[in-house]
DOGU-970507 format. One record per atom (N, C-alpha, C): x, y, z; atom name; residue number from 1; residue in three letters. Coordinates in steps of 0.2 Angstrom, whole numbers, always signed. Atoms other than C-alpha are relative to their C-alpha. Example, Ala and Ser with C-alpha at 12.3 -4.5 7.8 and 13.67 -1.06 7.14 Angstrom:
// residues 2
SITE     X     Y     Z atom seq type
SITE    +4    -6    +0    N   1  ALA
SITE   +62   -22   +39   CA   1  ALA
SITE    +4    +6    +0    C   1  ALA
SITE    -4    -6    -1    N   2  SER
SITE   +68    -5   +36   CA   2  SER
SITE    -4    +5    +3    C   2  SER
END
This chain:
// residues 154
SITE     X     Y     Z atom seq type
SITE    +4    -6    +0    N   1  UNK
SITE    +0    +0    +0   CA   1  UNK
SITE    +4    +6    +0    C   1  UNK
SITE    -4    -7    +0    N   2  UNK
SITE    +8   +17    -5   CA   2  UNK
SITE    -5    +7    +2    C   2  UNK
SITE    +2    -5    -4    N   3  UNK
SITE    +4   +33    +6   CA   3  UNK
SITE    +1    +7    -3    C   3  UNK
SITE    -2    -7    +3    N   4  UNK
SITE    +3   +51    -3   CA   4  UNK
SITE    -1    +4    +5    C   4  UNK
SITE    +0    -5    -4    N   5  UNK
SITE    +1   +60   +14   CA   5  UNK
SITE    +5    +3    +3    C   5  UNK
SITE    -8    -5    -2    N   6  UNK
SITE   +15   +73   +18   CA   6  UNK
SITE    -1    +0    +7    C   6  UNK
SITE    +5    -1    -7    N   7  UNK
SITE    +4   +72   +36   CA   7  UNK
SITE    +5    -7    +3    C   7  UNK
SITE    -2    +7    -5    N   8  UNK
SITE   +11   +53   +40   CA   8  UNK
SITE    +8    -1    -3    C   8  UNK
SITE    -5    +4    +1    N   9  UNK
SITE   +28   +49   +41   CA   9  UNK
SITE    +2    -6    +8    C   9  UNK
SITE    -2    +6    +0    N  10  UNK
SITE   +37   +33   +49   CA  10  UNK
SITE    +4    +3    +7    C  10  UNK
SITE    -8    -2    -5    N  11  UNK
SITE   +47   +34   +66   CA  11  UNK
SITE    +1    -4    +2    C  11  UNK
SITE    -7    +4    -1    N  12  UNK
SITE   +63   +26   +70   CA  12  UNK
SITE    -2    -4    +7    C  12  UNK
SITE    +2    +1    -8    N  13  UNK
SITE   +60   +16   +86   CA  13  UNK
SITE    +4    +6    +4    C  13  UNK
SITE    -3    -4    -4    N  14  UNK
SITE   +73   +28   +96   CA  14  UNK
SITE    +0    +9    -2    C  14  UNK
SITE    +2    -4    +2    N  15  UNK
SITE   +64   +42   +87   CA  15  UNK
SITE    -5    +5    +7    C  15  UNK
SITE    +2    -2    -6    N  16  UNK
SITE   +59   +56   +98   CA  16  UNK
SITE    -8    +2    -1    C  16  UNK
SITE    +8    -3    +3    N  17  UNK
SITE   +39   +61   +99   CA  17  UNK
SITE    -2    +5    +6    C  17  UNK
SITE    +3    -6    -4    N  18  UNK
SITE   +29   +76  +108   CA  18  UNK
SITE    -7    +0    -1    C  18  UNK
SITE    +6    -2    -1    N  19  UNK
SITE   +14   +78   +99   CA  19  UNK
SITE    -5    -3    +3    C  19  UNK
SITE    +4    +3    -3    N  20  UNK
SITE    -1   +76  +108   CA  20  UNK
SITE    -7    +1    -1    C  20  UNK
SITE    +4    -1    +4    N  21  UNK
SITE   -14   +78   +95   CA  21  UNK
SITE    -5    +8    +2    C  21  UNK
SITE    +3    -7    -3    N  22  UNK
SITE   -28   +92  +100   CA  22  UNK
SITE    -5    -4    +3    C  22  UNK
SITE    +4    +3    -3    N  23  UNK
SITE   -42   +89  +110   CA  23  UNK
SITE    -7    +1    -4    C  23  UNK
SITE    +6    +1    +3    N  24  UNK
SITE   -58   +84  +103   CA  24  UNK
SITE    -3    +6    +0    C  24  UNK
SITE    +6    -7    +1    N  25  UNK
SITE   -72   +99   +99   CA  25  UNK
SITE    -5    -1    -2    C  25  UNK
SITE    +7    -1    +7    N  26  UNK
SITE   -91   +97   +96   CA  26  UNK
SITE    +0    +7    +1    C  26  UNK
SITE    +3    -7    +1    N  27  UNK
SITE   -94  +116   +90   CA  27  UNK
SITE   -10    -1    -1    C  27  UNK
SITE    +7    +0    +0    N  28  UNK
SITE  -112  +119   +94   CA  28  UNK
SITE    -5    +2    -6    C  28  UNK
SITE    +4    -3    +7    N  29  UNK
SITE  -125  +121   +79   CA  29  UNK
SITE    +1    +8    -1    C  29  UNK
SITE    +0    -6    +1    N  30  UNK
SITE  -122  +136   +70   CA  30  UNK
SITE    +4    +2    -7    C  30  UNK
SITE    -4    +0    +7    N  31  UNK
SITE  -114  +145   +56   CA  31  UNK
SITE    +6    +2    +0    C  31  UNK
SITE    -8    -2    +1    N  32  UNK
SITE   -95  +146   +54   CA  32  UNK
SITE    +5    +1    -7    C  32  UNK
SITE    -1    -2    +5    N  33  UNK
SITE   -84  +152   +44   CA  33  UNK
SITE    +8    -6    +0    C  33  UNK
SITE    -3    +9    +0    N  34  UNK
SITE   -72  +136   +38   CA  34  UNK
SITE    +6    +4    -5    C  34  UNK
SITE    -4    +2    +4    N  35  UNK
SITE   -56  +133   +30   CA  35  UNK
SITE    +3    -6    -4    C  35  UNK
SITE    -2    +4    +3    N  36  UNK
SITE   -49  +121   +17   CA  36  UNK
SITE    +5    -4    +1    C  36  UNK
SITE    -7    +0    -1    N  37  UNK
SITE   -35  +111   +25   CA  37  UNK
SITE    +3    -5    -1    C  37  UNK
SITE    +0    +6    +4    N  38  UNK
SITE   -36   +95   +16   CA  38  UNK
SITE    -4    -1    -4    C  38  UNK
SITE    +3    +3    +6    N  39  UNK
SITE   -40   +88    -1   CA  39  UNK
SITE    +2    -6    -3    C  39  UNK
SITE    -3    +4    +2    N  40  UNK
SITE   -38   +71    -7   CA  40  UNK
SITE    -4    -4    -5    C  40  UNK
SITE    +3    +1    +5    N  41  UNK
SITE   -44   +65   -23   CA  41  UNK
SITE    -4    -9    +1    C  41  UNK
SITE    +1    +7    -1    N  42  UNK
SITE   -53   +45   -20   CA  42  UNK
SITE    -4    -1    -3    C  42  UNK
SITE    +5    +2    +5    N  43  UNK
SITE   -64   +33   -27   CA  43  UNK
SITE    -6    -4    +6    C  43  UNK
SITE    +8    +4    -4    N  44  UNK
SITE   -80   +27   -17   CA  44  UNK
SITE    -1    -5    -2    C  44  UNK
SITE    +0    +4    +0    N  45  UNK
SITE   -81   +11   -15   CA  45  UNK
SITE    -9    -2    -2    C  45  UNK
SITE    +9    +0    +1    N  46  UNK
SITE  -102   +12   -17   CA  46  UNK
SITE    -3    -2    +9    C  46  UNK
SITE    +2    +3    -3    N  47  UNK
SITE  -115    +6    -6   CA  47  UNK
SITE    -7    +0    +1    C  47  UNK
SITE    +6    +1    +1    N  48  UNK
SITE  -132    +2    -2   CA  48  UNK
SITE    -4    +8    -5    C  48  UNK
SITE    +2    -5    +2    N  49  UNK
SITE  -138   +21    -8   CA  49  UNK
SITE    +3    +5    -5    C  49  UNK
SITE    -6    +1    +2    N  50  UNK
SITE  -123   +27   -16   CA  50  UNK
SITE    +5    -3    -5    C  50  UNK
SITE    -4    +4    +6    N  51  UNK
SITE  -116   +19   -32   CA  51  UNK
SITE    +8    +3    +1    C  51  UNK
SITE    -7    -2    +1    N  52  UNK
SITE   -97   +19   -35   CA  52  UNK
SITE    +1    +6    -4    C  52  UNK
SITE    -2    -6    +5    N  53  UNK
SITE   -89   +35   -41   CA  53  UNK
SITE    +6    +5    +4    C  53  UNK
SITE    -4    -4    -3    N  54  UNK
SITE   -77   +48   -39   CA  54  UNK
SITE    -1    +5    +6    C  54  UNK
SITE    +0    -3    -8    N  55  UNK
SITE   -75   +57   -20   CA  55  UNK
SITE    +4    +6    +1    C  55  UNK
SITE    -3    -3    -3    N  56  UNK
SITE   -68   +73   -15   CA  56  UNK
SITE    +0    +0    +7    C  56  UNK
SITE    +2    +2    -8    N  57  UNK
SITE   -64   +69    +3   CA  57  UNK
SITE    +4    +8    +3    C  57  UNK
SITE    -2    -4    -3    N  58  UNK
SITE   -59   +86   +12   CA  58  UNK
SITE    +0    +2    +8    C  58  UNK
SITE    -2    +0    -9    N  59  UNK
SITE   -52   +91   +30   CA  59  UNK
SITE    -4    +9    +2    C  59  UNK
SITE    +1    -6    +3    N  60  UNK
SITE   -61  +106   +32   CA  60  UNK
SITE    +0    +3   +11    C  60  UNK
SITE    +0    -4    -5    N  61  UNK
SITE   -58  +117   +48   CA  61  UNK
SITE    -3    +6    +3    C  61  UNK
SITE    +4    -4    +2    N  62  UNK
SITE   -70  +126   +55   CA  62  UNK
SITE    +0    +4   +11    C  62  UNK
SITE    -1    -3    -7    N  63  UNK
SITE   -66  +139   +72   CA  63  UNK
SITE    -7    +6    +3    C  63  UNK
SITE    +3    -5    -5    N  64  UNK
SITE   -74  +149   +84   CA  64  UNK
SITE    +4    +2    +6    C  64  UNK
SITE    -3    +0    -5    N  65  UNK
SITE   -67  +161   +95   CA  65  UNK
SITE    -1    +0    +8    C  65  UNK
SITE    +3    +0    -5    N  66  UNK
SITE   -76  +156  +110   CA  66  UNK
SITE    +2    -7    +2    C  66  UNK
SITE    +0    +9    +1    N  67  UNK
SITE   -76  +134  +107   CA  67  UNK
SITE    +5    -2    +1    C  67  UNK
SITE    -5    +2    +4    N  68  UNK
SITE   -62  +134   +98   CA  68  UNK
SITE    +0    -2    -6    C  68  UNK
SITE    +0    +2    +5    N  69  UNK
SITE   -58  +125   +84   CA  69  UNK
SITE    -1    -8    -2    C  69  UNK
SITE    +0    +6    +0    N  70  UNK
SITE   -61  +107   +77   CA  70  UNK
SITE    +3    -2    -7    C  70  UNK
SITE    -1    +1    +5    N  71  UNK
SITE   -59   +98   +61   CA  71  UNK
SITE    -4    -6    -4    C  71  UNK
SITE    +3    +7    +5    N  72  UNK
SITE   -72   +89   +50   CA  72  UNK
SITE    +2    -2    -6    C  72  UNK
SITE    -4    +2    +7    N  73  UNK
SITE   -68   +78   +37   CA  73  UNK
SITE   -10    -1    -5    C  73  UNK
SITE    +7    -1    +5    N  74  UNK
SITE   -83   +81   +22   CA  74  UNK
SITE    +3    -5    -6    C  74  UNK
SITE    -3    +3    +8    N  75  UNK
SITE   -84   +70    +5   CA  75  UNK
SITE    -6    +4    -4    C  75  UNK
SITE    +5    -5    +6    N  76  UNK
SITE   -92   +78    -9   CA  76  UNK
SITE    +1    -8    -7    C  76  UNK
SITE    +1    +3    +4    N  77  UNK
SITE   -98   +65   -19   CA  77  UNK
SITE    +0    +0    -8    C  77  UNK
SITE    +0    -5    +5    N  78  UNK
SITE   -96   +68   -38   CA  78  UNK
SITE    -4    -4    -6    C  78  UNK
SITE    +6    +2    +1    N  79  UNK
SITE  -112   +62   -44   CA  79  UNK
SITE    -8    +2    -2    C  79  UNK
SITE    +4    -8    +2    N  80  UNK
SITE  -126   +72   -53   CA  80  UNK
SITE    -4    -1    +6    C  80  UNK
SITE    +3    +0    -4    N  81  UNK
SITE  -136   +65   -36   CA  81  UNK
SITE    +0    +7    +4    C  81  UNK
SITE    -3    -5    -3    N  82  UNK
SITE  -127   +78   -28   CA  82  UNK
SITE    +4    +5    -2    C  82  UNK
SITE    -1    -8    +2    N  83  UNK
SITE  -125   +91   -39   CA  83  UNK
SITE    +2    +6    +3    C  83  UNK
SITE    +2    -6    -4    N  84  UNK
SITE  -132  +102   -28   CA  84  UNK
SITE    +5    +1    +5    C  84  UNK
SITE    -4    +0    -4    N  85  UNK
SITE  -119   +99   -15   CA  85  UNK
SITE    +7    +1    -1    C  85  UNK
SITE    -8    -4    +5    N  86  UNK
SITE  -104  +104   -27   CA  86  UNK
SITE    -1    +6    +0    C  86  UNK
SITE    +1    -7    +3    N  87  UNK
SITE  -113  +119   -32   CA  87  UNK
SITE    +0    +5    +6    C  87  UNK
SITE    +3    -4    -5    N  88  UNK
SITE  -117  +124   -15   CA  88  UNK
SITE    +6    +1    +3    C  88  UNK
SITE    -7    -2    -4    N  89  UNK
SITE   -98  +122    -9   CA  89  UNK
SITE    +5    +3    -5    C  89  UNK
SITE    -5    -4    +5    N  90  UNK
SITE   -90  +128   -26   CA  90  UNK
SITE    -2   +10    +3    C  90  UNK
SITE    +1    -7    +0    N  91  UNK
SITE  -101  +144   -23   CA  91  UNK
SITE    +1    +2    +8    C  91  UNK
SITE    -3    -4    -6    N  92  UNK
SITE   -96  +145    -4   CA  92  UNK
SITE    +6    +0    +1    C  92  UNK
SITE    -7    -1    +1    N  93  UNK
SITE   -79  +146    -9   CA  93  UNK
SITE    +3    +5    -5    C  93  UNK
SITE    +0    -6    +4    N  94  UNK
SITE   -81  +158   -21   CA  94  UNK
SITE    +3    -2    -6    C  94  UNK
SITE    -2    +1    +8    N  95  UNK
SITE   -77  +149   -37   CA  95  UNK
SITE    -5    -1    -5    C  95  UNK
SITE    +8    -3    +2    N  96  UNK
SITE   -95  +153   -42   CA  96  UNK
SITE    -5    +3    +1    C  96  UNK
SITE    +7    -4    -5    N  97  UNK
SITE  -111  +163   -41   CA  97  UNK
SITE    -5    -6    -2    C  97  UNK
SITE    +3    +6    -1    N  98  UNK
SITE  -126  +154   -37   CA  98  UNK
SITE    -5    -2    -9    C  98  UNK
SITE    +2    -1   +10    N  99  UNK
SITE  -134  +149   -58   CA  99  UNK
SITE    +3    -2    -3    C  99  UNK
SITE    -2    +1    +6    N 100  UNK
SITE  -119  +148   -66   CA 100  UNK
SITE    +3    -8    +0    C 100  UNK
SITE    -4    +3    +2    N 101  UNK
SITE  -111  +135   -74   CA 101  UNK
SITE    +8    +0    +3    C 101  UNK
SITE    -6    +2    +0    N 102  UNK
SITE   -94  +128   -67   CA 102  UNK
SITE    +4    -6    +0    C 102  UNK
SITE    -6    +2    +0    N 103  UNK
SITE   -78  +119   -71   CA 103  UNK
SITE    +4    -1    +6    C 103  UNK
SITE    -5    -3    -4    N 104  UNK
SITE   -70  +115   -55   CA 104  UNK
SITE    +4    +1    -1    C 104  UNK
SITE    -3    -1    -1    N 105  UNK
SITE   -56  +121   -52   CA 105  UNK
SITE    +5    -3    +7    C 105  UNK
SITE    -4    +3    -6    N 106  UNK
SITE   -48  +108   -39   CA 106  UNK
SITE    +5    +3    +3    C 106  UNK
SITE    -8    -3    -4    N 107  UNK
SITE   -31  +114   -37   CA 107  UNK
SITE    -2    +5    +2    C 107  UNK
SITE    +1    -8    -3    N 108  UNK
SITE   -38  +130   -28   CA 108  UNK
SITE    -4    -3    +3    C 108  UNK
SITE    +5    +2    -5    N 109  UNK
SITE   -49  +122   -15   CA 109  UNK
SITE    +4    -3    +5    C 109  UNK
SITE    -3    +0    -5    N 110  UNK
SITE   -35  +117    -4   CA 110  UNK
SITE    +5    +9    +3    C 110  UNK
SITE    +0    -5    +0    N 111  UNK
SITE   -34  +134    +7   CA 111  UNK
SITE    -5    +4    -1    C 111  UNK
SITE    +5    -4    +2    N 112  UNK
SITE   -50  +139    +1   CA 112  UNK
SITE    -4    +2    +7    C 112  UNK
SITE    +3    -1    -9    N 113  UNK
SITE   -61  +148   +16   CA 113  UNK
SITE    -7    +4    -3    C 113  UNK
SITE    +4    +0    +1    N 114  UNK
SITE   -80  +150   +16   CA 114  UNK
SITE    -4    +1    +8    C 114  UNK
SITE    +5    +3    -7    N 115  UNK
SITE   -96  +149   +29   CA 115  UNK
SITE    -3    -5    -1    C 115  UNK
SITE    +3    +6    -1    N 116  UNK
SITE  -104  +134   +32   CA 116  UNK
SITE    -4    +1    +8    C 116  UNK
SITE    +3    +1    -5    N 117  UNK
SITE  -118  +127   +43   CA 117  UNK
SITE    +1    -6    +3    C 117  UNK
SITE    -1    +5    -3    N 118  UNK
SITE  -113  +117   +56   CA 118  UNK
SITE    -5    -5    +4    C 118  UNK
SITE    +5    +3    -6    N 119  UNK
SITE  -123  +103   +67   CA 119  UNK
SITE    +2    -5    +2    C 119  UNK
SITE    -1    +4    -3    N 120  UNK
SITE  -122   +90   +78   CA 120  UNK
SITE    -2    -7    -2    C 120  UNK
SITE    +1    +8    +1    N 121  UNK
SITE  -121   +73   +71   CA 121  UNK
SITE    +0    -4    +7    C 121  UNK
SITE    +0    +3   -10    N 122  UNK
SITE  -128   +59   +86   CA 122  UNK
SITE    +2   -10    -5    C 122  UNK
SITE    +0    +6    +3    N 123  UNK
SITE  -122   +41   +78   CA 123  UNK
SITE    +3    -6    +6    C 123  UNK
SITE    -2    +5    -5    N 124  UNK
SITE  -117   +25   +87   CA 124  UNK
SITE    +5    -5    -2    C 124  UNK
SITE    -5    +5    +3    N 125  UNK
SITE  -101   +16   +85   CA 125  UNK
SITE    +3    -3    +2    C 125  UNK
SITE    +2    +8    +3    N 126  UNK
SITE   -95    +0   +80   CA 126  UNK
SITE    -2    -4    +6    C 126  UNK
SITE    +0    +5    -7    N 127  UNK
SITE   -94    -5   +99   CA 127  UNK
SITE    -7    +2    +4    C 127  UNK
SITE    +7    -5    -3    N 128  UNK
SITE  -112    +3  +101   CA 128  UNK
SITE    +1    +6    +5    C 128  UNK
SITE    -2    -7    -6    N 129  UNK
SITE  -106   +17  +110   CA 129  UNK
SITE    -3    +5    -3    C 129  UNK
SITE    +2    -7    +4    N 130  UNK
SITE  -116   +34  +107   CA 130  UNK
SITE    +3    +6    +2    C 130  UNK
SITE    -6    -3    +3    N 131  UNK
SITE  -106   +45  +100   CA 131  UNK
SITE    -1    +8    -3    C 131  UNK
SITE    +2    -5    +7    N 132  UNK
SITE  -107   +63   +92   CA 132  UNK
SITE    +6    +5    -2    C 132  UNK
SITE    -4    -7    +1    N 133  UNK
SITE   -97   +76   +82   CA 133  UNK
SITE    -3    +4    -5    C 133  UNK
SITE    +2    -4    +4    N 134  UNK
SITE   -98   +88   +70   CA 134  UNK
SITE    -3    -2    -8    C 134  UNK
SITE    +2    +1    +5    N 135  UNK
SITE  -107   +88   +53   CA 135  UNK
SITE    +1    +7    -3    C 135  UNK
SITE    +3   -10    +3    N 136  UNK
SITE  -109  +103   +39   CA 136  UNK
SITE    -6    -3    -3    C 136  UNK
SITE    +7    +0    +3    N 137  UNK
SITE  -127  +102   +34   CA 137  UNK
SITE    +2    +4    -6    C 137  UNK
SITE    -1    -5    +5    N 138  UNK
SITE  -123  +116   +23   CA 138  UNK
SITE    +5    +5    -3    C 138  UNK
SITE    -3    -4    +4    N 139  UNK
SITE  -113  +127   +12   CA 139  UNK
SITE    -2    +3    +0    C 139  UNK
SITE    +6    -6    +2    N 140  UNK
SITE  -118  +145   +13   CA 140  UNK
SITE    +2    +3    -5    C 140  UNK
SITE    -2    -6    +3    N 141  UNK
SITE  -117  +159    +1   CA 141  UNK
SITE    +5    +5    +2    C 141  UNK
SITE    -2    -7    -4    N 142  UNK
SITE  -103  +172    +4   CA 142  UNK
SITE    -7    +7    -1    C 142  UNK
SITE    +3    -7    -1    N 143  UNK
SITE  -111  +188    +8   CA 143  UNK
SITE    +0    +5    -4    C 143  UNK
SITE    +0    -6    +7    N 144  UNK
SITE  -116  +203    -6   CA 144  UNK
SITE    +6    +4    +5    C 144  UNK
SITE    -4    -7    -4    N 145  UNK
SITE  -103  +217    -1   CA 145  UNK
SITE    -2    +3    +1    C 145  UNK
SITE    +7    -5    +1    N 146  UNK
SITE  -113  +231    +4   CA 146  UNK
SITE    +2    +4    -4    C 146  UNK
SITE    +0    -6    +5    N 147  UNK
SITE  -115  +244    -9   CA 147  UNK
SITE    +1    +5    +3    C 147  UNK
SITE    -1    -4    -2    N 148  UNK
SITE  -107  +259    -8   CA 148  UNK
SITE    -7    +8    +0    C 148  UNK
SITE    +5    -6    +1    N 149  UNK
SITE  -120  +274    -4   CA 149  UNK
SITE    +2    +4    -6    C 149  UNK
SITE    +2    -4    +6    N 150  UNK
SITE  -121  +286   -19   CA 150  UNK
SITE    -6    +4    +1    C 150  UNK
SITE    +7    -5    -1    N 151  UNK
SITE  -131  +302   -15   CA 151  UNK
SITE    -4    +1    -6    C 151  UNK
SITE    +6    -2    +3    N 152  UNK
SITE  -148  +304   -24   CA 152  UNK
SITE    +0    -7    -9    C 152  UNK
SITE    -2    +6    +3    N 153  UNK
SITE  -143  +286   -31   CA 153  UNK
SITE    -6    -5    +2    C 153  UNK
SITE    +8    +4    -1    N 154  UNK
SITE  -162  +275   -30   CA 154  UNK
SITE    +2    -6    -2    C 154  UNK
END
């Protein structure tokens, strides 16, 4: 198995270590302003609802200055199923407005920063233990700029 992650490398046994990862974050429902800070191109094995097909899997970071910070991992399936759901993170990354026609542009979505809606996923895992973390429901619109006043401008 070959690894393309710059994130993992291999240590010596007499290799020294420190990190101590971060500590876990549910951020409470709400909307946050995210950044792009993994992308990795895969292929979806399929499954009951879900046919096989190409996946963008992304690390998407998503802070608050009150919570903190956490780190959800999003796929964006590439699938006309879920069209909507390319459209709605292309255009809250600003490499569209909402209508048109796009091309992604992949190599420019790692780094990309937007708003999204966050919530609270509640699932149970594998060892039955109930469990929650974060989810994006949503991809928001960036926000109009406000328009500059212009006197006796209607």
């Amino acid at each position: 198995m070959s690894y393309q992650n710059d994130d993992i490398r291999e240590f010596g046994w007499d290799d020294e270590i420190e990190n101590d990862g971060e500590d876990f974050i549910t951020l409470e429902p709400g909307n946050y302003e995210f950044t792009v800070t993994g992308f990795e191109r895969k292929r979806y094995e399929g499954s009951a609802n879900i046919p096989p097909c190409n996946m963008a899997e992304l690390k998407i970071r998503v802070s608050d200055p009150v919570q903190g910070a956490t780190t959800v991992t999003e796929r964006l399936f590439l699938l006309s199923k879920f069209e909507w759901k390319l459209c709605q993170f292309f255009t809250a990354i600003g490499q569209r407005k909402k209508g048109e026609k796009l091309r992604p542009r992949w190599g420019e979505v790692l780094g990309a920063k937007g708003m999204c809606a966050v919530v609270i996923n509640h699932y149970t895992d594998k060892n039955g233990n109930e469990k929650q973390n974060n989810r994006i429901d949503k991809w928001l619109e960036p926000a109009e700029p406000a328009k500059a006043f212009v006197p006796g401008e209607f």
